[in-house]
DSSP file (Angstrom, degrees, kcal/mol; ACC not computed):
  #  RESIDUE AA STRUCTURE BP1 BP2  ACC     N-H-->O    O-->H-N    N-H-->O    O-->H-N    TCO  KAPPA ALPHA  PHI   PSI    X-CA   Y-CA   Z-CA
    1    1 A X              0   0    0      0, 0.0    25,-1.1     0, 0.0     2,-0.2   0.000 360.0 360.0 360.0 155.5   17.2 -231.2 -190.8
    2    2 A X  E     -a   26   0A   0     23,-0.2    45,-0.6    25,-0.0    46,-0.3  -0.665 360.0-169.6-177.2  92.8   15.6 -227.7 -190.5
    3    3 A X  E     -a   27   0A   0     23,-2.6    25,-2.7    -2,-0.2     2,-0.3  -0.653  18.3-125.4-104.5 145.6   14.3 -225.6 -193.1
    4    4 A X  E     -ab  28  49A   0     44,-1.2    46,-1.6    23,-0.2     2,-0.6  -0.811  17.7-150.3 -59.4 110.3   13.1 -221.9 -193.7
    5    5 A X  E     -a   29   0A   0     23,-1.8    25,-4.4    -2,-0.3     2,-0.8  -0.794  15.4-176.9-110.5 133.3    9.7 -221.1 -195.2
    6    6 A X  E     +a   30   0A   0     -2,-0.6    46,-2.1    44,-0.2     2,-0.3  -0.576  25.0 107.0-114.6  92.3    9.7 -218.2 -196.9
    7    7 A X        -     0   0    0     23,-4.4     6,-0.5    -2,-0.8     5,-0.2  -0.797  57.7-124.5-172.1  96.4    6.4 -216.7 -198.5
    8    8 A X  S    S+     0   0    0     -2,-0.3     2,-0.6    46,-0.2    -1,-0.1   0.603  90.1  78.2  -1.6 -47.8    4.0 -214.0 -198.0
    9    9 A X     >  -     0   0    0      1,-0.1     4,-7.0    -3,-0.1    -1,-0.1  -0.563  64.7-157.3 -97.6 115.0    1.3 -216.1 -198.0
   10   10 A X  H  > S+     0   0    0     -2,-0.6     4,-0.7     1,-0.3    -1,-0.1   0.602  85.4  56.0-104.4  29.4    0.5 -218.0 -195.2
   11   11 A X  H  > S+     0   0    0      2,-0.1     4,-0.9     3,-0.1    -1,-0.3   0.620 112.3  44.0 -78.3 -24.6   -1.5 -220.7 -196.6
   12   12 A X  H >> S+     0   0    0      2,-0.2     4,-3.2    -5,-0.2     3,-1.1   0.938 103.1  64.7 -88.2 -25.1    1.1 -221.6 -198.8
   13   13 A X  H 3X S+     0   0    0     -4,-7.0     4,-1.1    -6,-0.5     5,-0.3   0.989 111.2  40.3 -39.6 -64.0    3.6 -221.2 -195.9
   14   14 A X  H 3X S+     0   0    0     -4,-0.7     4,-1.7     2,-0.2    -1,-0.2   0.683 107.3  56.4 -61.4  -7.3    1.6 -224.3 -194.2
   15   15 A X  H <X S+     0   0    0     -3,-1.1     4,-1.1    -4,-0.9     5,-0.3   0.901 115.2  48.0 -68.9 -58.5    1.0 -226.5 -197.5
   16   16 A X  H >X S+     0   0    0     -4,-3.2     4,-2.2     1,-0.2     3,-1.4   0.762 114.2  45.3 -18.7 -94.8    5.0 -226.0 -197.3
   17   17 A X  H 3X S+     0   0    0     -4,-1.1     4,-2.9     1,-0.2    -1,-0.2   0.736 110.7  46.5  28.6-102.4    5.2 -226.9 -193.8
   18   18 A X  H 3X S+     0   0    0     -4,-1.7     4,-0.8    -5,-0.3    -1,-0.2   0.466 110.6  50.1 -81.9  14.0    3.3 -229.8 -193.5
   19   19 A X  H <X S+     0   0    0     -3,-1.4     4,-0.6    -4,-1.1    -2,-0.2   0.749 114.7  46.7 -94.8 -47.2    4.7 -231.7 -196.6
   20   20 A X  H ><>S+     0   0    0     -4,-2.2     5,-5.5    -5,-0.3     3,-0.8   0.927 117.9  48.7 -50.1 -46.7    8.4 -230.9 -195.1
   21   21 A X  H >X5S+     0   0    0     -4,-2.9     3,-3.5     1,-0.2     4,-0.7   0.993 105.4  54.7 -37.7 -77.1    6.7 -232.3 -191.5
   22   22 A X  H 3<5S+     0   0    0     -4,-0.8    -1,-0.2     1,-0.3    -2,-0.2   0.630 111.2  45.0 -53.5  -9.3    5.2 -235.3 -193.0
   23   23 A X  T <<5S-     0   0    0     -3,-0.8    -1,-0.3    -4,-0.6    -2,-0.2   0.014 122.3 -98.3-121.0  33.1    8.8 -236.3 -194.3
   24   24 A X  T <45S+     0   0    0     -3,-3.5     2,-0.4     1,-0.2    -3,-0.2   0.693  77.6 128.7  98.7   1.5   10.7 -235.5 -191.1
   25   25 A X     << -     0   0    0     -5,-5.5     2,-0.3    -4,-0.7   -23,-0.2  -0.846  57.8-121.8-109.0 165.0   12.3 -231.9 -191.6
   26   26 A X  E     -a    2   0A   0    -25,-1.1   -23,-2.6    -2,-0.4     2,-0.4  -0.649  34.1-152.3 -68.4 117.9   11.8 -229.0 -188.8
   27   27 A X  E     +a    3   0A   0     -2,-0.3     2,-0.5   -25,-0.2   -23,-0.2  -0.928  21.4 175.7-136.4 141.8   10.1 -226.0 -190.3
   28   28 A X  E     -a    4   0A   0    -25,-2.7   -23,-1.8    -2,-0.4     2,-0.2  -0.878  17.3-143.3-117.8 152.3   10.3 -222.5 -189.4
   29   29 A X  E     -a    5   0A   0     -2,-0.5     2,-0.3   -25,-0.2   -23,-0.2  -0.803  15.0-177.7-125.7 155.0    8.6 -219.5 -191.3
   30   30 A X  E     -a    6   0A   0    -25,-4.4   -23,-4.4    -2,-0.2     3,-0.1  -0.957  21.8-142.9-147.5 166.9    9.4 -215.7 -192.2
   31   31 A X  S    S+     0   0    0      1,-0.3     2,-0.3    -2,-0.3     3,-0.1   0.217  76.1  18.2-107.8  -0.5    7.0 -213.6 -194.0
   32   32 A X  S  > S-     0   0    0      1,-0.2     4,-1.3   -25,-0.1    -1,-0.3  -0.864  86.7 -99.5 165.9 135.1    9.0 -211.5 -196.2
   33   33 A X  H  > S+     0   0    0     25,-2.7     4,-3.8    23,-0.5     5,-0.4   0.962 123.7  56.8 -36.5 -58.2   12.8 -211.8 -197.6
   34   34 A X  H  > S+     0   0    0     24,-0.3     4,-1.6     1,-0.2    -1,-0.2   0.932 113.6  43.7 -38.8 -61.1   13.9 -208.9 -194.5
   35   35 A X  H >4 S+     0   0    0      1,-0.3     3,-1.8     2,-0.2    -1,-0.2   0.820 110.3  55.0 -37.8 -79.6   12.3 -211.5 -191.9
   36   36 A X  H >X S+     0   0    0     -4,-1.3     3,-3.3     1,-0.3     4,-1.5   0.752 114.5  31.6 -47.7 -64.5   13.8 -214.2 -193.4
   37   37 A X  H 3X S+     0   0    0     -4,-3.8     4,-1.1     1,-0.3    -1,-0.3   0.568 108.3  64.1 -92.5   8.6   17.6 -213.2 -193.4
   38   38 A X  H <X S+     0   0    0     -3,-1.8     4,-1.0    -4,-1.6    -1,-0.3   0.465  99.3  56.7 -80.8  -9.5   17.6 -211.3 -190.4
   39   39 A X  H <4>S+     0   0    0     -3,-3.3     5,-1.6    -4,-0.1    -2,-0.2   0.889 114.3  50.9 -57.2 -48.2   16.6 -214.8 -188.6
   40   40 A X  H ><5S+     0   0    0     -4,-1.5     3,-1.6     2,-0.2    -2,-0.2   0.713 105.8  39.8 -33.7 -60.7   19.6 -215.6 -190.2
   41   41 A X  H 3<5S+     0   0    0     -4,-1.1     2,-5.0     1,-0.3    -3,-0.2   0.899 107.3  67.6 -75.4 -99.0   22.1 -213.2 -189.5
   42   42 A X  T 3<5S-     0   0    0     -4,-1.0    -1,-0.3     1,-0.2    -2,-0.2   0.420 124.0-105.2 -30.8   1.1   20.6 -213.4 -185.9
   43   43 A X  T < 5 +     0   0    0     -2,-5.0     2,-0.5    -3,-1.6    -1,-0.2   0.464  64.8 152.4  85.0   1.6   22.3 -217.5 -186.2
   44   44 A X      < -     0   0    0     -5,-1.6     2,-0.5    -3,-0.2    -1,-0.3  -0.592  36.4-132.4 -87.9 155.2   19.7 -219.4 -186.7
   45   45 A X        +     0   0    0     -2,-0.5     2,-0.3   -42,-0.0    -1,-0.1  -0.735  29.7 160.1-112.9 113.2   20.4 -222.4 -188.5
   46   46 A X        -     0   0    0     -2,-0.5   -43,-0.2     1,-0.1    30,-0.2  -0.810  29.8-154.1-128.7-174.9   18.9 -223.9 -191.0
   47   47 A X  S    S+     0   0    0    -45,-0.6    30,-3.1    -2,-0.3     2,-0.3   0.617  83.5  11.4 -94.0 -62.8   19.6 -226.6 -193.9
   48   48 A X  E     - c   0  77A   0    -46,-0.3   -44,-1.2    28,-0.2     2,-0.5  -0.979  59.6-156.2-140.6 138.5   17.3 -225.6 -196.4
   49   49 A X  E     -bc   4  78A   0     28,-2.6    30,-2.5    -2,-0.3   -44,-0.1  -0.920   7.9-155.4-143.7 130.5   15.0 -222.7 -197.3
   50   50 A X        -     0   0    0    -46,-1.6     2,-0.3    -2,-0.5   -44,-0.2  -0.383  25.6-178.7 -56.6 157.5   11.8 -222.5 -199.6
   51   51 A X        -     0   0    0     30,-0.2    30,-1.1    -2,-0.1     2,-0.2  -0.796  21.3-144.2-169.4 122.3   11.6 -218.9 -200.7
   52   52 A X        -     0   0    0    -46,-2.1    30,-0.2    -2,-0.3     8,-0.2  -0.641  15.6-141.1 -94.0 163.6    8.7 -217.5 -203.1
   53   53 A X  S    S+     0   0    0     -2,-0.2     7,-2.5     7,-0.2     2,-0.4   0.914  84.9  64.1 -97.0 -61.4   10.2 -214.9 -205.5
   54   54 A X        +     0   0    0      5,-0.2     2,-0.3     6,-0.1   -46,-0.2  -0.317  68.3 111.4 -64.5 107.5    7.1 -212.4 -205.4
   55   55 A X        -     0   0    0     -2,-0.4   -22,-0.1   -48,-0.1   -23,-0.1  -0.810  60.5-106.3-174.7 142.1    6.5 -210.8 -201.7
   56   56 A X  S    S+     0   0    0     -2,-0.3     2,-1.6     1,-0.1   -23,-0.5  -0.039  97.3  40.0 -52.1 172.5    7.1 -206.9 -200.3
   57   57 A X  S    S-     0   0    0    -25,-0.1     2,-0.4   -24,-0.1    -1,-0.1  -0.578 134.5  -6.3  71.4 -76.3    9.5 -206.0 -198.3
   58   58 A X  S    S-     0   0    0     -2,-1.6   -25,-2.7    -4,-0.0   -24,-0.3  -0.930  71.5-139.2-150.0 126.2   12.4 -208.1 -200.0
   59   59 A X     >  -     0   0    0     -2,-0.4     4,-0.8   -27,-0.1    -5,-0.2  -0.174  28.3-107.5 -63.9 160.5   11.5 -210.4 -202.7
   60   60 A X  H >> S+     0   0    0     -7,-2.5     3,-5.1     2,-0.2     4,-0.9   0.967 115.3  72.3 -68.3 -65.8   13.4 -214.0 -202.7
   61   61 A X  H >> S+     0   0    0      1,-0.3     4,-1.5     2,-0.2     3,-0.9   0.744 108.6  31.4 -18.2 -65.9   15.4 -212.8 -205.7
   62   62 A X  H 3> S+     0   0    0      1,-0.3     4,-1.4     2,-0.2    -1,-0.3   0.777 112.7  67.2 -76.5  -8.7   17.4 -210.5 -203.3
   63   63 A X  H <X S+     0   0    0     -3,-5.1     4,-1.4    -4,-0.8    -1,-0.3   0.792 109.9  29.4 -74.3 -26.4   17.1 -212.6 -200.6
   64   64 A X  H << S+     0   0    0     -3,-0.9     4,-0.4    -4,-0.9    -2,-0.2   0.381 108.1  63.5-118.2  22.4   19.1 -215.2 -201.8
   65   65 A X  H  X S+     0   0    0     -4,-1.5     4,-2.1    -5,-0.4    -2,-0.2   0.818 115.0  52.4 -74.0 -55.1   21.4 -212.7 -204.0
   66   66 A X  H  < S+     0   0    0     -4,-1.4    -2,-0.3    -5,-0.2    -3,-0.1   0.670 111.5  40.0 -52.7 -43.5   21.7 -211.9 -199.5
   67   67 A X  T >< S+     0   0    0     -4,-1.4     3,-1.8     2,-0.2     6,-0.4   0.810 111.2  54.3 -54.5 -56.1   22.4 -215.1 -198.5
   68   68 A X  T 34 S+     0   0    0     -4,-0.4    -2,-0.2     1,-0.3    -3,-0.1   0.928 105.2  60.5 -35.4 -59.6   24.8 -216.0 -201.4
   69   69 A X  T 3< S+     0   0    0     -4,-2.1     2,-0.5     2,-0.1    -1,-0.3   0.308  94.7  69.7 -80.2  -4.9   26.6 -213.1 -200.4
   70   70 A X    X   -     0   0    0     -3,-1.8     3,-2.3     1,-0.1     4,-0.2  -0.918  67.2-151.9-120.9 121.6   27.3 -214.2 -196.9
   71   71 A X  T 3  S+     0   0    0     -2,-0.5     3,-0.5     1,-0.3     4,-0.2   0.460  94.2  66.0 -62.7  -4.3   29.8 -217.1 -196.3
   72   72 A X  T 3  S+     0   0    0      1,-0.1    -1,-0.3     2,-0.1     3,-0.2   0.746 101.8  50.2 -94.4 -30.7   28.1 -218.2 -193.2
   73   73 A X  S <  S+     0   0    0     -3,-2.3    -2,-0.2    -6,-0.4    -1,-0.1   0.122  79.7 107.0 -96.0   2.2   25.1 -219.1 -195.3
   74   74 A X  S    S+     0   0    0     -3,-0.5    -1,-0.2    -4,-0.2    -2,-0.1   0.919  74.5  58.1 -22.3 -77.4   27.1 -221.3 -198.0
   75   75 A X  S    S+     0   0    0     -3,-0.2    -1,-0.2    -4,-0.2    -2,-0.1   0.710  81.3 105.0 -68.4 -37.3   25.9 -224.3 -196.8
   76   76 A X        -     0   0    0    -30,-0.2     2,-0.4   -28,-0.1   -28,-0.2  -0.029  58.4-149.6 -24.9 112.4   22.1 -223.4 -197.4
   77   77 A X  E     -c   48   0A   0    -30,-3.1   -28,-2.6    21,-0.0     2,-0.4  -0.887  20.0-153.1 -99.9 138.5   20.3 -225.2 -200.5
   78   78 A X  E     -c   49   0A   0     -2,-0.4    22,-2.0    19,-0.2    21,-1.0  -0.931  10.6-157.9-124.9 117.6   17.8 -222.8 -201.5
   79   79 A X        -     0   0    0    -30,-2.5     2,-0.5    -2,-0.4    22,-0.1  -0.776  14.1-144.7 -90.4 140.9   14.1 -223.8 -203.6
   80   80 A X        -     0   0    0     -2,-0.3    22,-1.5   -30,-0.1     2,-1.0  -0.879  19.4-177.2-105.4 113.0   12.6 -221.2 -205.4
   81   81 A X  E     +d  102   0B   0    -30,-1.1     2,-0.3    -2,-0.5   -30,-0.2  -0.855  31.4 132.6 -97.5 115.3    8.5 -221.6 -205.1
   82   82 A X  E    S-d  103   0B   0     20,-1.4    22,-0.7    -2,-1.0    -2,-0.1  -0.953  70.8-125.6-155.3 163.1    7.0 -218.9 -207.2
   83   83 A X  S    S+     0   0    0     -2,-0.3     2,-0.4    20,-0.3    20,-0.1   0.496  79.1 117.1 -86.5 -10.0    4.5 -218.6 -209.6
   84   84 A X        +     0   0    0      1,-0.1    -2,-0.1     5,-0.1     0, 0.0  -0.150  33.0 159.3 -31.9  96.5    7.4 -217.0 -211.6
   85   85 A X        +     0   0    0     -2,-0.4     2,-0.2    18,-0.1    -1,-0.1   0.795  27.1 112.7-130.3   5.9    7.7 -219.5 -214.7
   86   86 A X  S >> S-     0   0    0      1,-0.2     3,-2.8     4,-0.1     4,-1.7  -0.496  74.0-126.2 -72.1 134.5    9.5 -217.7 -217.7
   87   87 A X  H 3> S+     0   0    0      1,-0.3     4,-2.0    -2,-0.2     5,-0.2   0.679 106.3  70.0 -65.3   3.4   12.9 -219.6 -217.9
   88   88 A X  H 3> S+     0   0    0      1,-0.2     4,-1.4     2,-0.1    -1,-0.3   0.805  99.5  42.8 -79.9 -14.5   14.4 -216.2 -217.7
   89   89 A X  H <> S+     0   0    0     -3,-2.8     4,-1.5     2,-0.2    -2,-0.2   0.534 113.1  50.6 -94.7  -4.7   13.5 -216.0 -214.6
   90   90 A X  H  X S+     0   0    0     -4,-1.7     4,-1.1     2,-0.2     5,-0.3   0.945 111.7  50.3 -58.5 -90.0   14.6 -219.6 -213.8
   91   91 A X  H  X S+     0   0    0     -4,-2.0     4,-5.3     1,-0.2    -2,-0.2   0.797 104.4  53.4 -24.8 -57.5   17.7 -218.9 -215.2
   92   92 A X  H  X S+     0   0    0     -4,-1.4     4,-1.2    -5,-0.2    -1,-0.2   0.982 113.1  60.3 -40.3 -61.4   18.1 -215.1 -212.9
   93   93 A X  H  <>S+     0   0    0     -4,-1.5     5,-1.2     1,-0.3    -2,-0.2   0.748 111.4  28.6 -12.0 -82.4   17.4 -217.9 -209.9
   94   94 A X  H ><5S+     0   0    0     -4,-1.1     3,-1.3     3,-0.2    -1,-0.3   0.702 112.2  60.7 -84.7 -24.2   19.9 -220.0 -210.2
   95   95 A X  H 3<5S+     0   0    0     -4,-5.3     2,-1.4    -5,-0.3    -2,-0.2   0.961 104.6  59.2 -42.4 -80.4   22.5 -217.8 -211.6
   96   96 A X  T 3<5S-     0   0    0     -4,-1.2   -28,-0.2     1,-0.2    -2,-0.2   0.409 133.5 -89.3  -9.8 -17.9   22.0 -216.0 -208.3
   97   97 A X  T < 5S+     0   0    0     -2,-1.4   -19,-0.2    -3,-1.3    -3,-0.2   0.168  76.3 148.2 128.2 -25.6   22.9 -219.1 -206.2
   98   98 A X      < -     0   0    0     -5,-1.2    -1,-0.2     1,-0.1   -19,-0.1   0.094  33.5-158.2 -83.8 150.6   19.3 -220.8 -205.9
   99   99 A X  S    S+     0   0    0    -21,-1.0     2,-0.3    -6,-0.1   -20,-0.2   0.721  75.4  11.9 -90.4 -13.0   20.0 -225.0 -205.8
  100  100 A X        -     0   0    0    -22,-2.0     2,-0.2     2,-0.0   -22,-0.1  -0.935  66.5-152.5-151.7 160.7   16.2 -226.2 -207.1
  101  101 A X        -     0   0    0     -2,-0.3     2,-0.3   -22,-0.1   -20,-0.1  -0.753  11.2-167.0-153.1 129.0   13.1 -223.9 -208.6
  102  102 A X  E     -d   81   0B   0    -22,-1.5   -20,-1.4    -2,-0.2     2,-0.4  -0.936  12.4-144.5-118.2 118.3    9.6 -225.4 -207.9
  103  103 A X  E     -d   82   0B   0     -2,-0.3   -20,-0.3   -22,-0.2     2,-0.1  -0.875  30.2 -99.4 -86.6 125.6    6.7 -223.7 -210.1
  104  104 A X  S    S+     0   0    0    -22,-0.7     2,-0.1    -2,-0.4     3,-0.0  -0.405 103.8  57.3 -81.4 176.1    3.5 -223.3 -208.5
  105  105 A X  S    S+     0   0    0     -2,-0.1     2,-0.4     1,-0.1    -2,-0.1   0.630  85.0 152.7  -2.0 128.3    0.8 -225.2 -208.8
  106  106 A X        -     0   0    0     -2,-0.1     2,-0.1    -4,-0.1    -1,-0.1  -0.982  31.5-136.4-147.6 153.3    3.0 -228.3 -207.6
  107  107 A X     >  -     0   0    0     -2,-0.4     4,-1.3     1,-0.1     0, 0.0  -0.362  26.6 -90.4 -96.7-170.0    2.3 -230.9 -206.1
  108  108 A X  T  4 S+     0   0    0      2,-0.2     4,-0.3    -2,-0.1     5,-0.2   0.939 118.4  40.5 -44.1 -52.7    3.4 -233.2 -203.4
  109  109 A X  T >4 S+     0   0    0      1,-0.3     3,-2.5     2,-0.2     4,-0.5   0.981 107.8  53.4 -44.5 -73.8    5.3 -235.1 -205.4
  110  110 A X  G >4 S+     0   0    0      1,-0.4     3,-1.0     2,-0.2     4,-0.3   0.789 108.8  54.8 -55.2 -35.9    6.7 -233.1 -207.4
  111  111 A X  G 3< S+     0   0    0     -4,-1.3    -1,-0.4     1,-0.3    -2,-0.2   0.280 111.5  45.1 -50.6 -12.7    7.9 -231.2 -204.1
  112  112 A X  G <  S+     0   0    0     -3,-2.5    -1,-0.3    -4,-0.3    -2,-0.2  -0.121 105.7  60.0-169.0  -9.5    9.4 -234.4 -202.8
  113  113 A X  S <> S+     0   0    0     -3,-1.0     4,-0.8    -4,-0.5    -2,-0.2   0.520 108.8  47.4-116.1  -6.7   11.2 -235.2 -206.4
  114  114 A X  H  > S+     0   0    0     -4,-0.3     4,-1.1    -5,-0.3    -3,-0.1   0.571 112.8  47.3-106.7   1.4   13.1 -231.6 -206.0
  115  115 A X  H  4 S+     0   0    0      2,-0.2     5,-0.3    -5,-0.2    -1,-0.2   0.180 111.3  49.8-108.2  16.3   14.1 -232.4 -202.5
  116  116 A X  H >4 S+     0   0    0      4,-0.2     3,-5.3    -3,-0.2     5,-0.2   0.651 103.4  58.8 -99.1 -67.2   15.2 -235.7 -203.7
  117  117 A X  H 3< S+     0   0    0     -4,-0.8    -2,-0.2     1,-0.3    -3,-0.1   0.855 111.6  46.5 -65.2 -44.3   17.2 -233.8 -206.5
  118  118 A X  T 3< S-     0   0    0     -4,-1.1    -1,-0.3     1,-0.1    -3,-0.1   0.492 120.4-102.9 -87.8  15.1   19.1 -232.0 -203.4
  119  119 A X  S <  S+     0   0    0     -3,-5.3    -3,-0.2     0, 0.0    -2,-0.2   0.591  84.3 110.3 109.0   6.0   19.7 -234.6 -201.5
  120  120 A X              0   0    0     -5,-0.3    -4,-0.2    -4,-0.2    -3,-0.1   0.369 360.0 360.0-131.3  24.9   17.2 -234.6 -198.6
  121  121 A X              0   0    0     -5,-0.2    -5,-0.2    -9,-0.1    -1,-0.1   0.480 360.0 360.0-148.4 360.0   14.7 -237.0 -198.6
């Protein structure tokens, strides 16, 4: 398994990271939605991608509105980790395609009970 972390911030990229490590998964990081789905469209293959909603360049919202929108990238289950926490913005999420939404502060656990909820640990 081999997820995409996706998040301005690169301390929370590594909290990401090394909780996905400790349970087995391959992680790779982008910095900013553009990064992210231009790994993508370049073919690399992932499983799963974390994606914080708030970052320049391209936000996750439109990144996984971008993903949705390409059949090659179906198979992806997509977490949203943002600090985002009005259920309207839940709701935009997962209309938009997104499979899980994780609010931060989370914990481990709770990180490990929405990757349960998709199937992957």
């Amino acid at each position: 398994m081999r997820a995409l972390v996706v998040d301005d911030s690169k301390s929370m990229r590594m909290i990401l990271a090394k909780s996905l490590k400790e349970i087995g998964i391959e992680v790779t990081e982008a910095g900013d939605g553009r990064e992210a789905l231009a790994r993508l469209n370049a073919g690399e293959q992932v499983e799963l991608m974390l994606v914080d909603w708030n970052m320049p360049v391209m936000n996750g919202y439109d990144l996984v509105c971008a993903v949705r929108a390409n059949a090659l990238h179906g198979d992806i289950r997509i977490m949203m980790v943002t600090t985002e926490t009005s259920m309207e913005q839940v709701q935009k999420a997962l209309a938009a395609g997104a499979n899980e939404y994780l609010m931060k502060p989370f914990t481990k656990e709770l990180l490990l009970e929405k990757l349960a909820l998709l199937g992957l640990n």
